[in-house]
C-alpha positions as a Markdown table, in Angstrom:
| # | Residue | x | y | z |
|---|---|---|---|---|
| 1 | Unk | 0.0 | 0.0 | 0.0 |
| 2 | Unk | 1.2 | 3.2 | -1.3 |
| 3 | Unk | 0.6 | 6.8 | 0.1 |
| 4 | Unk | 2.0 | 9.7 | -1.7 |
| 5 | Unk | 2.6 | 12.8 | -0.8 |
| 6 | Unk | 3.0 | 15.9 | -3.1 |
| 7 | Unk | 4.6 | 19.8 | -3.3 |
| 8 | Unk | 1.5 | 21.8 | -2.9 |
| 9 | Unk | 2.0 | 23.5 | -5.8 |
| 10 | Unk | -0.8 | 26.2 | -5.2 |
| 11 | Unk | 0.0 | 29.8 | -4.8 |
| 12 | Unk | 0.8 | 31.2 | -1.5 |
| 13 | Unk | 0.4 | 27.5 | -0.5 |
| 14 | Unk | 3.6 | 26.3 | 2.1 |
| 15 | Unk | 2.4 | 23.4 | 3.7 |
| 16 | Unk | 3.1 | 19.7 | 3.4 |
| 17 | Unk | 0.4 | 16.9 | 4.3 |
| 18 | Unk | 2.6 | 14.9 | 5.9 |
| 19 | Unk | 5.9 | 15.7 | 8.3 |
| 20 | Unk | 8.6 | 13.3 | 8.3 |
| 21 | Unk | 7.3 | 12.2 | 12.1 |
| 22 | Unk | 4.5 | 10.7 | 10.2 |
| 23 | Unk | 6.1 | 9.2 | 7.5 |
| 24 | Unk | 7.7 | 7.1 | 9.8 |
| 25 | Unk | 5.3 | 6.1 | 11.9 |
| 26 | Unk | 3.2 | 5.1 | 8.8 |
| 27 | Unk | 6.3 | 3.4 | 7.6 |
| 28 | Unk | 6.7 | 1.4 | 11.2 |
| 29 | Unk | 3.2 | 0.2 | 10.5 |
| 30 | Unk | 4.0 | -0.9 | 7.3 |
| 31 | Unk | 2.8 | 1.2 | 4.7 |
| 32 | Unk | 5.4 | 2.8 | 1.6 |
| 33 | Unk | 5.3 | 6.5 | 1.9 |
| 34 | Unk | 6.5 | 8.4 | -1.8 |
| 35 | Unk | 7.5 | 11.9 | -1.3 |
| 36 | Unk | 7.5 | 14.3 | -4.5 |
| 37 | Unk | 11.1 | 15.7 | -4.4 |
| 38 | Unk | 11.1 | 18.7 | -2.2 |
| 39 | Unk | 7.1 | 18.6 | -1.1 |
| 40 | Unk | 8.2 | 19.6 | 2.3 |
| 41 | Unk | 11.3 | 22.6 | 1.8 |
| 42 | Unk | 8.8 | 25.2 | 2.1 |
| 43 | Unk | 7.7 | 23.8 | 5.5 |
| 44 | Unk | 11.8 | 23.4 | 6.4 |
| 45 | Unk | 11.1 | 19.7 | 6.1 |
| 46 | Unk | 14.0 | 18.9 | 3.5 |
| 47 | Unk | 14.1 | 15.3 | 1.9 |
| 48 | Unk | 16.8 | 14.2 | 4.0 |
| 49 | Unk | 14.5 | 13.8 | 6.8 |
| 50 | Unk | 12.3 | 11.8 | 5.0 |
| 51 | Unk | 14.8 | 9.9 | 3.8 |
| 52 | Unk | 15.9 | 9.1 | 7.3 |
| 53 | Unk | 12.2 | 8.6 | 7.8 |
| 54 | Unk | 12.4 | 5.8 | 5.5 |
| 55 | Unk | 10.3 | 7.1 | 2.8 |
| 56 | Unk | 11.1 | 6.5 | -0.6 |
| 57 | Unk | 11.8 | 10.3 | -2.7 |
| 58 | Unk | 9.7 | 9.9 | -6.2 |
| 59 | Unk | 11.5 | 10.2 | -9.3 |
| 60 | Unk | 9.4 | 12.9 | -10.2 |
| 61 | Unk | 5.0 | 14.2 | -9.5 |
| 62 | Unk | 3.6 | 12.2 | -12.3 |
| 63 | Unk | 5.3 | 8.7 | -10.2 |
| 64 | Unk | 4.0 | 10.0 | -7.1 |
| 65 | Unk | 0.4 | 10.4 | -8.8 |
| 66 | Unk | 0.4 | 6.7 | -10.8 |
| 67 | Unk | 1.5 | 4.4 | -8.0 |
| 68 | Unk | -0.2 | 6.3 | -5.0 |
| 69 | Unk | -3.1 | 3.7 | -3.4 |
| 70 | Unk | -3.4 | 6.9 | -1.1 |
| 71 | Unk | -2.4 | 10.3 | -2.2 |
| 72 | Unk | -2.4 | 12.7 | 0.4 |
| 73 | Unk | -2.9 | 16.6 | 0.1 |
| 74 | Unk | -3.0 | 20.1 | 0.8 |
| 75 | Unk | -5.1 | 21.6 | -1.9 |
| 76 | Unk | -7.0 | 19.4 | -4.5 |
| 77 | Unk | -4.9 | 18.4 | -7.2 |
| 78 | Unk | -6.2 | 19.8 | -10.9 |
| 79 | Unk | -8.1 | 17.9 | -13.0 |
| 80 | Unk | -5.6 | 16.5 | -15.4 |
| 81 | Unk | -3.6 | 15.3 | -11.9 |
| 82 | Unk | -6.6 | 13.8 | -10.6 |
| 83 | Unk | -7.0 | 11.6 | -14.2 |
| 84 | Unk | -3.9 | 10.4 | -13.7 |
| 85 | Unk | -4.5 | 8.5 | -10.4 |
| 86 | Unk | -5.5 | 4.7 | -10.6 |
| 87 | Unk | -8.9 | 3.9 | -10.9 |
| 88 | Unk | -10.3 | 3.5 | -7.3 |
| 89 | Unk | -7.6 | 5.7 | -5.7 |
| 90 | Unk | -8.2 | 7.3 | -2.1 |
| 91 | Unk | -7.4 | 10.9 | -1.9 |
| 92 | Unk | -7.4 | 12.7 | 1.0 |
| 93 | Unk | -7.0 | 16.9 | 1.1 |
| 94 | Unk | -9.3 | 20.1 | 1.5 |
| 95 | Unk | -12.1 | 19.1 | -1.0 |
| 96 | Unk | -14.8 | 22.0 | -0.2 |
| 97 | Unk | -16.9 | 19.8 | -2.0 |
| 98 | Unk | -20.1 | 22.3 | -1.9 |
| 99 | Unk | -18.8 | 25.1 | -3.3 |
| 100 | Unk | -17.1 | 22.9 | -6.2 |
| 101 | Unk | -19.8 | 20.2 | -7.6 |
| 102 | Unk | -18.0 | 20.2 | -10.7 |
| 103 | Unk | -15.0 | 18.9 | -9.3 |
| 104 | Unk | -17.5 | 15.9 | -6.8 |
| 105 | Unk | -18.9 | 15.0 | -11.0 |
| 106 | Unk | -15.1 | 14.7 | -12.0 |
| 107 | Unk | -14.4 | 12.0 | -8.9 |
| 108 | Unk | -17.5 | 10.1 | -9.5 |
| 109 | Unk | -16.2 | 9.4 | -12.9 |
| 110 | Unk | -12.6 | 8.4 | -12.3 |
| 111 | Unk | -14.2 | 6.5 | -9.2 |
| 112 | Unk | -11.4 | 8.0 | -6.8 |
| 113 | Unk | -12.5 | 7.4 | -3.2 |
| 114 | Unk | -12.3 | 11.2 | -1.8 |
| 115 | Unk | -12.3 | 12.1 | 1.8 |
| 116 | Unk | -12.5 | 15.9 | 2.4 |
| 117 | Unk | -10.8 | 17.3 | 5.3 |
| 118 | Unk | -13.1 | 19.8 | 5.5 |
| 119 | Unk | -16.1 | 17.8 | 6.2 |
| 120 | Unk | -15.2 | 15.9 | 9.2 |
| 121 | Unk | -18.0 | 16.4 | 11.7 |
| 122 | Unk | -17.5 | 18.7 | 14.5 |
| 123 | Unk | -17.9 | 15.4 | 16.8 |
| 124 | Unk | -15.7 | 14.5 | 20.3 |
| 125 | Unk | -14.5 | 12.0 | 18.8 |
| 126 | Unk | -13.1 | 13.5 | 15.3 |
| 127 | Unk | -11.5 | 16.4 | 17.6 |
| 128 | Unk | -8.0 | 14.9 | 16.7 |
| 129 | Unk | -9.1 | 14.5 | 12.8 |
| 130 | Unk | -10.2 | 18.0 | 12.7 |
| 131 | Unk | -7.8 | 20.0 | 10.4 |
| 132 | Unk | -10.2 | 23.0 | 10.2 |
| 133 | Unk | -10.0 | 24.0 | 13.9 |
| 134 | Unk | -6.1 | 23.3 | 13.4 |
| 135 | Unk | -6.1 | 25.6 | 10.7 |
| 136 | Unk | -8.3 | 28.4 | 12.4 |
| 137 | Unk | -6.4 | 28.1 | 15.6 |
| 138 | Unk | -3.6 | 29.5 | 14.2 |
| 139 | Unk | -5.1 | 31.7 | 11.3 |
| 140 | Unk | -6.6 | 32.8 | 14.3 |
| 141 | Unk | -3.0 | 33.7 | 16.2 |
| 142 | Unk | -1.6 | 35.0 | 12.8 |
| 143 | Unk | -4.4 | 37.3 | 12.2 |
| 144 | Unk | -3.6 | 39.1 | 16.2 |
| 145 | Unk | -0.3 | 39.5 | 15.3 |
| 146 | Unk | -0.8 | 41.3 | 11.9 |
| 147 | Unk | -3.0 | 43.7 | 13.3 |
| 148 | Unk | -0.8 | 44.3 | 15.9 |
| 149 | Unk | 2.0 | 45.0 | 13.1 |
| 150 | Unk | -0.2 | 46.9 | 10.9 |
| 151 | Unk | -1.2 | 49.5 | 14.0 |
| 152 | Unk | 0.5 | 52.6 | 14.6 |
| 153 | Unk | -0.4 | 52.2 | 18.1 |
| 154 | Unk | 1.0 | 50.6 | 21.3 |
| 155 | Unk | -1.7 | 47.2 | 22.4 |
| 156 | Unk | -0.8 | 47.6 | 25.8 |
| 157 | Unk | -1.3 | 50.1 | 27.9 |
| 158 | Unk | 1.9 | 51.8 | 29.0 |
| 159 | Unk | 2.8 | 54.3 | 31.7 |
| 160 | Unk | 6.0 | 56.3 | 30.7 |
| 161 | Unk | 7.5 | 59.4 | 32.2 |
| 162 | Unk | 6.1 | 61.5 | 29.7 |
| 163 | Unk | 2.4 | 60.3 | 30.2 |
| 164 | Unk | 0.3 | 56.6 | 30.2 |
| 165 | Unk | -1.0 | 55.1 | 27.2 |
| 166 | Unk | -4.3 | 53.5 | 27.0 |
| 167 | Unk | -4.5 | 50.1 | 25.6 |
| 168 | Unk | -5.7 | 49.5 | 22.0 |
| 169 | Unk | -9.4 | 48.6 | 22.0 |
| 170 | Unk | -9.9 | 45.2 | 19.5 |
| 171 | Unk | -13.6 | 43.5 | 18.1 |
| 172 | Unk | -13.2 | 40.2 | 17.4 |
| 173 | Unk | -16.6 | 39.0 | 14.5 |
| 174 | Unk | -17.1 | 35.5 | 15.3 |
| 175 | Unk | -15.9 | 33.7 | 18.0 |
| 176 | Unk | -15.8 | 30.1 | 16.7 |
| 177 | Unk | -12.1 | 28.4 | 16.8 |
| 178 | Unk | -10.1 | 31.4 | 15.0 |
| 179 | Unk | -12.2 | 33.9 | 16.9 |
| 180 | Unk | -11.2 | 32.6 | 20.5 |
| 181 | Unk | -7.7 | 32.7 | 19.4 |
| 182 | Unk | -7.7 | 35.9 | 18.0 |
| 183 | Unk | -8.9 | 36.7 | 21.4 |
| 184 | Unk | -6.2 | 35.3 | 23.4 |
| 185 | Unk | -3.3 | 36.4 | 21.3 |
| 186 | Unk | -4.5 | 40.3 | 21.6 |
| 187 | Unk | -5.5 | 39.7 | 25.3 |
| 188 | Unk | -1.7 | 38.3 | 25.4 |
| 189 | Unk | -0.3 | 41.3 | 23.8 |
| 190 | Unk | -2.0 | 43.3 | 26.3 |
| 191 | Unk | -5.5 | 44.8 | 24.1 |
| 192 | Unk | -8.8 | 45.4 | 25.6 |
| 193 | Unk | -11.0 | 43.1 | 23.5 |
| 194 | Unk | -14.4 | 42.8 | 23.0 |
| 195 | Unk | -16.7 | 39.8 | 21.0 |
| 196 | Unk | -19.2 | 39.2 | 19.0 |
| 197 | Unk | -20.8 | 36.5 | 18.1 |
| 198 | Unk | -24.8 | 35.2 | 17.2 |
| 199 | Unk | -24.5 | 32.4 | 19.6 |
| 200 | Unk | -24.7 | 32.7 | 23.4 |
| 201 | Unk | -23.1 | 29.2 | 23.5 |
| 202 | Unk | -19.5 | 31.2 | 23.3 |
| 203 | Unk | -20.3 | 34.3 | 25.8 |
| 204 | Unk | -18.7 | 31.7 | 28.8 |
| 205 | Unk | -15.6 | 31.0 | 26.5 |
| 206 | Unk | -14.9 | 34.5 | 25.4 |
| 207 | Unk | -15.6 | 35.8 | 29.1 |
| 208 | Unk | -13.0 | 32.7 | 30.6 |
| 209 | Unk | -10.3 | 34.5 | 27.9 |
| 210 | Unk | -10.5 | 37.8 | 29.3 |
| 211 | Unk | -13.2 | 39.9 | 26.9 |
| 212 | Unk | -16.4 | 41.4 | 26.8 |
| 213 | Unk | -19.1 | 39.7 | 24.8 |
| 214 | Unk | -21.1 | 42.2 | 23.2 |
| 215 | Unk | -24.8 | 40.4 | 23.3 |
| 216 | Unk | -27.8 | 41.1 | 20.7 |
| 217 | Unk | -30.9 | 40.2 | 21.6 |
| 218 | Unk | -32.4 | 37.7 | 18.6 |
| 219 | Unk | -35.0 | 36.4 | 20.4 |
| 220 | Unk | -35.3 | 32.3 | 20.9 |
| 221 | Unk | -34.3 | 31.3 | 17.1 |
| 222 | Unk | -31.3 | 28.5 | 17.5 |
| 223 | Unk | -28.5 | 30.4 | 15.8 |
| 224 | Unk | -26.2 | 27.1 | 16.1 |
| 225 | Unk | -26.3 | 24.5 | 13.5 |
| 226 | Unk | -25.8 | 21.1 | 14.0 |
| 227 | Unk | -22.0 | 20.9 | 13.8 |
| 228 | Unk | -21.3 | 24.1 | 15.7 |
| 229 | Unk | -21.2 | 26.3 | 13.1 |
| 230 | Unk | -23.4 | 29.7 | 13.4 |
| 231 | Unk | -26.4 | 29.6 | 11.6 |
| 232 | Unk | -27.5 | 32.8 | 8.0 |
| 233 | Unk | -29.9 | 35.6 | 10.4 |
| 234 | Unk | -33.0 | 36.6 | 8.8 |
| 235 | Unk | -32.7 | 40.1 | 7.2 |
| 236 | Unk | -34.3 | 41.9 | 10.3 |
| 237 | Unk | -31.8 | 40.4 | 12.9 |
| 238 | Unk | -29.1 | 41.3 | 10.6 |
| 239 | Unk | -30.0 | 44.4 | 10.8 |
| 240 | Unk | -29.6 | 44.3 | 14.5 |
| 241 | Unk | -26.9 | 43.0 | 14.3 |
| 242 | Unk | -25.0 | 45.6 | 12.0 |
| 243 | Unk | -26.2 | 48.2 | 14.5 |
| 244 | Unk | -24.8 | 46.5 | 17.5 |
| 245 | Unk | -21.2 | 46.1 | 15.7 |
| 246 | Unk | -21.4 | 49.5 | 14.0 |
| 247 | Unk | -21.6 | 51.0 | 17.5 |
| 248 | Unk | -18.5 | 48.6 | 18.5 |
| 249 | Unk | -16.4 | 49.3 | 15.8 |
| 250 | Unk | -16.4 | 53.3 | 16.2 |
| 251 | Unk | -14.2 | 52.8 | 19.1 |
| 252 | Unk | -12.2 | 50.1 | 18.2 |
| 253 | Unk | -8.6 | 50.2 | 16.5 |
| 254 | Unk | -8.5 | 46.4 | 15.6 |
| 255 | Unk | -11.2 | 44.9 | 13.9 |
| 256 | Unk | -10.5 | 40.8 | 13.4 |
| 257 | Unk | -13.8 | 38.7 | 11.2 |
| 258 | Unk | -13.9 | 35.4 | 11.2 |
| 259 | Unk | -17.3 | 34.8 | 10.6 |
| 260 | Unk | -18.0 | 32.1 | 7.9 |
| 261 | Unk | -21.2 | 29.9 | 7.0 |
| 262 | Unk | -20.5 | 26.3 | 5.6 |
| 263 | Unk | -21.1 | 26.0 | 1.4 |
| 264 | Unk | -22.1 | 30.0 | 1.3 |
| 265 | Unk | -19.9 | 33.6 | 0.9 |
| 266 | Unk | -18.9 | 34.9 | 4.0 |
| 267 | Unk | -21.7 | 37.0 | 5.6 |
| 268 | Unk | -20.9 | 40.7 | 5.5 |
| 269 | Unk | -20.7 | 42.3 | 8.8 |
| 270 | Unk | -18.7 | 44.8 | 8.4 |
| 271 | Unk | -20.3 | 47.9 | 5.7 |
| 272 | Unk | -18.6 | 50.8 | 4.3 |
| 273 | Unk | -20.4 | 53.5 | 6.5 |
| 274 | Unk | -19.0 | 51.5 | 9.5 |
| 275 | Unk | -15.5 | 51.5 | 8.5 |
| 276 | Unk | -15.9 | 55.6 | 7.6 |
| 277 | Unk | -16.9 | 55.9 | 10.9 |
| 278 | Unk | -13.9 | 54.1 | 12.8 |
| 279 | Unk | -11.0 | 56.3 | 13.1 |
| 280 | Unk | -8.0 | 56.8 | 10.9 |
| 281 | Unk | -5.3 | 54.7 | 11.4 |
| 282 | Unk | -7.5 | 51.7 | 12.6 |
| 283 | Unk | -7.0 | 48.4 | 11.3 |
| 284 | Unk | -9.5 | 46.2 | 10.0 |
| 285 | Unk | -7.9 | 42.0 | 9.2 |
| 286 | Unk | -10.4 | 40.0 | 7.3 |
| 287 | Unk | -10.4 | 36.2 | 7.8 |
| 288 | Unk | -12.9 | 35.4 | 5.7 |
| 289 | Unk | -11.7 | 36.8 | 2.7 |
| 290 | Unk | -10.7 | 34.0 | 0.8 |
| 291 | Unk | -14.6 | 33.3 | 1.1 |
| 292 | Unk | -15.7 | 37.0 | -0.2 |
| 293 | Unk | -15.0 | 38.5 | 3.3 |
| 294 | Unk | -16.6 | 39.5 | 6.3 |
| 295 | Unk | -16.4 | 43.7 | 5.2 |
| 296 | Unk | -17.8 | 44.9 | 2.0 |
| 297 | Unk | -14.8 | 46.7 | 1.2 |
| 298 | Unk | -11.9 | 43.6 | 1.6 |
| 299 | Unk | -9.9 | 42.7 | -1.5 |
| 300 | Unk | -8.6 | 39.7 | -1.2 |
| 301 | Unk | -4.6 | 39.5 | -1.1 |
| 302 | Unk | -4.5 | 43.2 | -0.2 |
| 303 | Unk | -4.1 | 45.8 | 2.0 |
| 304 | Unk | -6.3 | 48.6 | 0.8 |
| 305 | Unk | -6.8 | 51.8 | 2.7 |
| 306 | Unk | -10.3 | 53.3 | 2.8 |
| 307 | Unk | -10.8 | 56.4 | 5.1 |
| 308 | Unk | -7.7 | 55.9 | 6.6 |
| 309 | Unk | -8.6 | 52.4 | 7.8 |
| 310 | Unk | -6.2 | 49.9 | 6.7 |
| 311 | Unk | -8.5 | 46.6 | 5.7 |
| 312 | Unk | -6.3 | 43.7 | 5.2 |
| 313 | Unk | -7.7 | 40.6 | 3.2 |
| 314 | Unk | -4.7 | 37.8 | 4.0 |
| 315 | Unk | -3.9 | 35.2 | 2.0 |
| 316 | Unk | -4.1 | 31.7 | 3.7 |
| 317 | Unk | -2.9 | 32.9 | 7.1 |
| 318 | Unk | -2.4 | 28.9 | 8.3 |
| 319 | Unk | 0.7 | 28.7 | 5.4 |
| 320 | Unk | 2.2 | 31.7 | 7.1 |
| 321 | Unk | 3.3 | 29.2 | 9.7 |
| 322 | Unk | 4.0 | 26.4 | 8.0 |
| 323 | Unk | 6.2 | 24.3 | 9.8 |
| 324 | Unk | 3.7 | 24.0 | 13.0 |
| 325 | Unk | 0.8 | 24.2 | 10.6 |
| 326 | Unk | 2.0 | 21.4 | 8.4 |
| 327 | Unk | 2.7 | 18.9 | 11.6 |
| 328 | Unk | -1.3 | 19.8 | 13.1 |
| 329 | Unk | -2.4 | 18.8 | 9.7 |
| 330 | Unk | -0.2 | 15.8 | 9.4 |
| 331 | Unk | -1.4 | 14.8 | 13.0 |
| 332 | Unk | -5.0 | 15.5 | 12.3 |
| 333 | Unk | -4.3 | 13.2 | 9.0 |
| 334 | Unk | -2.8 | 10.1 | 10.8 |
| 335 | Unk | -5.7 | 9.9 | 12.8 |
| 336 | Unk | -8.0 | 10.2 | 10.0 |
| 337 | Unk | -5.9 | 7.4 | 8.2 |
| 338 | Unk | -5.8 | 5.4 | 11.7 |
| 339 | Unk | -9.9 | 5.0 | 11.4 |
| 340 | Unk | -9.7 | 4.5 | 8.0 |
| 341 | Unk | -7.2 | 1.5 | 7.3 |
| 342 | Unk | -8.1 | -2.0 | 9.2 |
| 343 | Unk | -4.9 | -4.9 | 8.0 |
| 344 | Unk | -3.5 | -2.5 | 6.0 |
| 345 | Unk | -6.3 | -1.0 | 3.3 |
| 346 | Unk | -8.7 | 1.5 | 3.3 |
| 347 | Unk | -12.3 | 0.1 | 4.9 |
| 348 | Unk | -14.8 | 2.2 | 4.1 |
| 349 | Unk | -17.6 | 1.4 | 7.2 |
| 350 | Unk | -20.2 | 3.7 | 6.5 |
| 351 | Unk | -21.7 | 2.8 | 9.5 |
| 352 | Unk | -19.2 | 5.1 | 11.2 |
| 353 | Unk | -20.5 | 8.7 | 10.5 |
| 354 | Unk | -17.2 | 10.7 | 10.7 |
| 355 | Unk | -16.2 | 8.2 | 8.1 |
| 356 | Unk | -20.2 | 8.9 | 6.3 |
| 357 | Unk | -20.1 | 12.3 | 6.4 |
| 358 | Unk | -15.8 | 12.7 | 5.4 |
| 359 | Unk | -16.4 | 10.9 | 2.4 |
| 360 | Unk | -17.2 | 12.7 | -0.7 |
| 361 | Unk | -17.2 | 10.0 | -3.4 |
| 362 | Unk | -16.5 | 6.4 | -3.1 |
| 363 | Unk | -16.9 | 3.7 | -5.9 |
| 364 | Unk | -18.6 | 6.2 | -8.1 |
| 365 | Unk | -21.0 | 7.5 | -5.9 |
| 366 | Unk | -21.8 | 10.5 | -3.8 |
| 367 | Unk | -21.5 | 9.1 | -0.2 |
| 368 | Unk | -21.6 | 13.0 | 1.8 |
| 369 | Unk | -24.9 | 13.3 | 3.6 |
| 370 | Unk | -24.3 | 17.1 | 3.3 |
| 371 | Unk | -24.1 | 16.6 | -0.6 |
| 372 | Unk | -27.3 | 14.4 | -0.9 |
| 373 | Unk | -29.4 | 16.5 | 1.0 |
| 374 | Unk | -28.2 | 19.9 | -0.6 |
């Protein structure tokens, strides 16, 4: 049994999907790792360790992609990759399978087997599977510290002989995973922070971190969905809920969104009156805009200044630390593979729902409960 593992190739893409830790461990349990020459030097993970691993180095991508049983990813390879994988292949990588049904009609037709990190279920039991809190936890942490590099003002509040500073007032939009790091890393660097989110679920959390939860009242309607994720507002309690951050973000200097809705844009929170009225020089880091972002004025990739607020659309803020990033999602993928394989192949027990609901496609079929239903 073969797993591969490939350079992500993608722009602004540094990770690897599996560390050399993990190759041997894989390798002690019997299974032949190929590594694509060089798939980790951009996480400082040069071939040398994997060859010390005991994984064999590929000749070359196209070997990696023709004798794989298992390929193992970052980023979805491109079609003409995926066609070259043997019939009945398992891949494993960030699928984002609603947003790409093309792409779930191109693996029902080579039959490729294709697990999406993405869609494991926010269970107990998948917590050590789950790449997207790994992910936001430190997109999270990132996002804290740009902010903090992008404002022209101290976070914490300092007492000097020539007079004390106040500490930096910070919003943090969303306080799911990325949110309540966010939270911790300003609260670290010595901001006043207040929250926001739609569910009172979190208020204990971001009140146990040190912030303020700024609460809306939306009546009784169950914001939460069924994996933990917060749920699209009518139009009315959107509206109340723009008023409650515009009023939060006058006086703030650091603005962090991180609100996201599964298979949908990014909801926007954050309008263009609302960043005319925060003050110049306040900063503005957008999360979600990879997704379309959380403020209407975010370009994604960019810092753009509007009204003297900088607004700063990053570009996959987990690759920005890529060494630690790339051994969480190596971790979170050896557990995945550890439910998965039973004497040495892939068993695909449906009957297990994070197995049900990871899998995209499998023997030419759509197996994701998410997909059948939507």
């Amino acid at each position: 049994m073969i797993l591969g593992v490939l350079e992500e190739i993608t722009e602004h893409e540094r990770r690897v999907a599996l560390t050399p830790e993990i190759t041997q461990k894989l390798i002690d349990e019997g299974f032949d790792v190929w590594v694509e020459p060089g798939a980790g030097m951009k996480s400082n993970f040069p071939d040398e360790h994997y060859k010390e691993s005991g994984a064999t180095i590929a000749g070359n991508r196209d070997d990696v992609l023709s004798k794989s049983d298992i390929l193992l990813t970052i980023q979805t390879p491109d079609e003409e990759e995926l066609k070259k994988l043997k019939k009945g292949a398992v891949l494993i990588c960030f699928l984002w399978a609603l947003q790409h049904p093309d792409l779930v009609e191109l693996l029902k037709e080579l039959e490729i087997s294709a697990l999406g990190m993405d869609a494991v279920p926010r269970i107990s039991r998948a917590q050590n599977m789950d790449a997207l809190s790994s992910m936001s936890s430190i997109a999270g942490y990132k996002s804290a510290l740009i902010a903090a590099n992008e404002l022209d003002k101290y976070l914490p509040m300092m007492m000097t002989a020539a007079g004390t500073i106040p500490p930096a007032k910070s919003l943090v939009l969303g306080a799911g995973v990325a949110g309540l790091q966010a939270i911790a890393t300003l609260r670290r660097l010595g901001a006043v922070v207040e929250a926001f989110d739609i569910r009172p679920e979190v208020k204990e959390q971001v009140e146990s971190l040190g912030a303020k939860f700024v609460e809306v009242e939306l009546g009784d309607e169950d914001t939460q969905t069924e994996g933990g994720y917060a749920k699209e507002l009518d139009e009315k309690k959107q509206d109340l809920q723009r008023q409650a951050i515009h009023e939060h973000c006058k006086k703030s200097d650091i603005v962090i969104t991180t609100a996201l809705i599964p298979g949908r844009p990014a909801p926007v929170l954050i309008t263009e009156p609302m960043v005319k009225d925060m003050s110049p020089g306040s900063v503005i880091v957008d999360i979600a805009s990879e997704n379309g972002g959380n403020c209407e004025l975010t370009e994604h990739g960019k810092i753009v200044e509007q009204y003297g607020v900088k607004i700063i659309g990053p570009n996959n803020l987990p690759s920005q630390l890529s060494l630690h990033a790339s051994k969480l999602y190596s971790k979170n993928m050896y557990a995945l593979l550890n439910l998965l394989l039973e004497d040495g192949k892939p068993n695909f027990n449906f009957e297990d729902e994070i197995l049900l609901k990871t899998t995209i496609t499998h023997q030419g079929e759509v197996i994701s409960p998410m997909l059948k239903s939507g």
